[in-house]
Rosetta silent file (secondary structure, phi, psi, omega in degrees, C-alpha in Angstrom):
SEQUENCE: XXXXXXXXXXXXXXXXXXXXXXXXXXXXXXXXXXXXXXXXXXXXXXXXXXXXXXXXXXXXXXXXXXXXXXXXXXXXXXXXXXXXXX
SCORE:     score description
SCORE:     0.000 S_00000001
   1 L     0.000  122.934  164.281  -41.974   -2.080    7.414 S_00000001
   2 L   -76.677  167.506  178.555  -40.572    1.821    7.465 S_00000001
   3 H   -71.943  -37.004 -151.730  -37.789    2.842    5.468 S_00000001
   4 H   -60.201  -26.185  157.753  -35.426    3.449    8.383 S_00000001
   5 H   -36.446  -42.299 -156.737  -36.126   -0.326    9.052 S_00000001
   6 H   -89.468  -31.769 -178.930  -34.455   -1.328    5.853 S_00000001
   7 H   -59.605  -27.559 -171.558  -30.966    1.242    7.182 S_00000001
   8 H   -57.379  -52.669 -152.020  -30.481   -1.546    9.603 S_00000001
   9 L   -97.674  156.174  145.047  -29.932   -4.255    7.902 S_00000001
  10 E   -46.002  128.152  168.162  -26.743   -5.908    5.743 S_00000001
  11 E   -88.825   98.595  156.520  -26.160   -6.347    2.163 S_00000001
  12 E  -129.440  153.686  170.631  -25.047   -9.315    0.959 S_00000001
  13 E   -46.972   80.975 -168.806  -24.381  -10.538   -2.447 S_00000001
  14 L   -32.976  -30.282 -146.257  -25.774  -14.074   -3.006 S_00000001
  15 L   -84.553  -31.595  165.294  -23.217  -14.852   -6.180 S_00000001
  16 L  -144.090   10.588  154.581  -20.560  -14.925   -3.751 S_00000001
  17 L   120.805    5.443 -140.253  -21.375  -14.661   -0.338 S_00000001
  18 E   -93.285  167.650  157.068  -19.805  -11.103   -0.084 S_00000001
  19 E   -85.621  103.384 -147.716  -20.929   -8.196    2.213 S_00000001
  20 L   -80.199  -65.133 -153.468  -22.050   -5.148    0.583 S_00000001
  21 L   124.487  159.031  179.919  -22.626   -2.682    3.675 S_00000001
  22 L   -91.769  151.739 -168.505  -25.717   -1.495    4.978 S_00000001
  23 L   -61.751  143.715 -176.616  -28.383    0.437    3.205 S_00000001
  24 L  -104.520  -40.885 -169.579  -27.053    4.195    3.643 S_00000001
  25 L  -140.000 -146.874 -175.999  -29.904    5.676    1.268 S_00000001
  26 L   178.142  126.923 -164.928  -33.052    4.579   -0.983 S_00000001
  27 E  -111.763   95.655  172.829  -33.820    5.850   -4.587 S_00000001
  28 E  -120.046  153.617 -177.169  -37.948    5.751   -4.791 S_00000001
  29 L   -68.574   84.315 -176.716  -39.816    6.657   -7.680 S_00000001
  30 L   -55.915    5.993  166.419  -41.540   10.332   -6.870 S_00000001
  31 L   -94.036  -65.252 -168.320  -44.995    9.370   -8.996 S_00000001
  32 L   -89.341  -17.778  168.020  -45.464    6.314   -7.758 S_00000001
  33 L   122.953  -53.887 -157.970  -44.322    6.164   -5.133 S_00000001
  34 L   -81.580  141.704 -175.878  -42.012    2.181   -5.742 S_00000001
  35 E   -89.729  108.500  175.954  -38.508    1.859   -3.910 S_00000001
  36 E  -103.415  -12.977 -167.527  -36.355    1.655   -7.997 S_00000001
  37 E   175.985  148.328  147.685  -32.805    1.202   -5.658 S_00000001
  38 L   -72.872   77.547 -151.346  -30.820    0.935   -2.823 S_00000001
  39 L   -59.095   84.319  165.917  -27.864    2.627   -1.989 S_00000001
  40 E  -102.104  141.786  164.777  -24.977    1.349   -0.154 S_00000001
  41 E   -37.589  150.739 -174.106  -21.729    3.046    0.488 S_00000001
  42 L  -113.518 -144.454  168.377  -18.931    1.092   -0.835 S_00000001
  43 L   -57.252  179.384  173.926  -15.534    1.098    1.194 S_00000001
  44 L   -79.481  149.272 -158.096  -13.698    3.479    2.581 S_00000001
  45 L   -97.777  -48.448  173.193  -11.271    5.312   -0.020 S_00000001
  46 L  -125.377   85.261  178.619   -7.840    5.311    2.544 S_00000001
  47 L    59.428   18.627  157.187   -7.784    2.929    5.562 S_00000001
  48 L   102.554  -31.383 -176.663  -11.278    4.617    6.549 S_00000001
  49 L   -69.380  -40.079  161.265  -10.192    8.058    7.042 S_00000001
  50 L   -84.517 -105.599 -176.197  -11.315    9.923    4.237 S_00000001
  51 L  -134.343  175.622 -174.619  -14.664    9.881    1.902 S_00000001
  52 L   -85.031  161.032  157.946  -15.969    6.814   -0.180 S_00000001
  53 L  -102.340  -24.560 -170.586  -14.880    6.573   -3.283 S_00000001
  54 E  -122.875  171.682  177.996  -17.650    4.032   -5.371 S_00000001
  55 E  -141.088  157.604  143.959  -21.224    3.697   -3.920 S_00000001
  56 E   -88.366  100.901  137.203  -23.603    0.393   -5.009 S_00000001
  57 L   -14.896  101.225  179.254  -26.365    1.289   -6.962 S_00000001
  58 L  -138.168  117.888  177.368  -28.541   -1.849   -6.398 S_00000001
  59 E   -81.835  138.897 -157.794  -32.242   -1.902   -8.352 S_00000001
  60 H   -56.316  -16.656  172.157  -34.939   -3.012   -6.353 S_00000001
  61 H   -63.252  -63.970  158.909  -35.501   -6.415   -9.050 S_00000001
  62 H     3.139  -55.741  177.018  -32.217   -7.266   -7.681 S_00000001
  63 L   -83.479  134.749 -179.200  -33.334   -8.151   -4.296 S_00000001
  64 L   -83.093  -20.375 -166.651  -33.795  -11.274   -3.373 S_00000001
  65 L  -154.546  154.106  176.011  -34.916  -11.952   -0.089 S_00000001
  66 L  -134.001  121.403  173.275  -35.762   -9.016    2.956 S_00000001
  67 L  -141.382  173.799 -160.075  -34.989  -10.847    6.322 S_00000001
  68 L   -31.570  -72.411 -178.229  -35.046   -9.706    9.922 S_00000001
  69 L   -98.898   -7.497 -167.800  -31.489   -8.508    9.841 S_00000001
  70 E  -135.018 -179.531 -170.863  -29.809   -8.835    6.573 S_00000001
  71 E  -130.357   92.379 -167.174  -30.873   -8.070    2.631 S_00000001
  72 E   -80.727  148.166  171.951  -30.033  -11.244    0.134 S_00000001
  73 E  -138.947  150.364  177.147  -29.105   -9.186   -3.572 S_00000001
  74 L  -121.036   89.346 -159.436  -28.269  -11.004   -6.829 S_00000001
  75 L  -129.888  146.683  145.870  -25.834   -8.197   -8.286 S_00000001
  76 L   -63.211  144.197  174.688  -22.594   -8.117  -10.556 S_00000001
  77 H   -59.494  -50.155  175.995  -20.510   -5.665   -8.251 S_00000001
  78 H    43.728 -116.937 -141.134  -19.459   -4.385  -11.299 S_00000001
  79 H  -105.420  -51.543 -172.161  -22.242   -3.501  -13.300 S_00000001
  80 H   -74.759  -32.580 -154.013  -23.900   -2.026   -9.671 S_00000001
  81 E   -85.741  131.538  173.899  -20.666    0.301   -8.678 S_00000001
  82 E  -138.345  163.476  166.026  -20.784    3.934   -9.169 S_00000001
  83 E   -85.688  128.912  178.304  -19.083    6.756   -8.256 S_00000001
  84 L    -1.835  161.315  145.817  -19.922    8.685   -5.219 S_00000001
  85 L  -115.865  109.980 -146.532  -21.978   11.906   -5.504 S_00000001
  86 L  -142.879    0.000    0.000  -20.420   14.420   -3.483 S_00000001
């Protein structure tokens, strides 16, 4: 599997069935090598038009399942949401 494989697919949350968004970026470990997180964009900050405001942070123990098209994750939204880096 390449990474750009993994841009493809949907995030969703197992805890409640929700849709994340697709991975936008990937946080690997520069020693080793190991995928530590996933990045997806979170919504749009006004009706779509402007910049995101939160991103999901999601650490690769998190995932649960990798399947043809989608990515099962077992996340608080929370506890995963950060703000953007711009």
């Amino acid at each position: 599997m390449r990474i750009c494989d993994l841009k493809c697919r949907e995030v969703i949350n197992i805890r409640d069935c929700r849709r994340l968004g697709y991975v936008g970026e990937i946080e690997f470990d520069l020693e080793s090598g190991c995928i530590l997180a996933i990045i997806v964009p979170g919504p749009a900050a006004f009706c779509g038009f402007l910049c995101r405001e939160k991103e999901f942070v999601i650490p690769f123990c998190c995932i649960r399942q990798v399947g043809p098209d989608i990515i099962l994750v077992d996340v608080d939204e929370k506890e995963v949401a950060a703000k953007c880096r711009t």
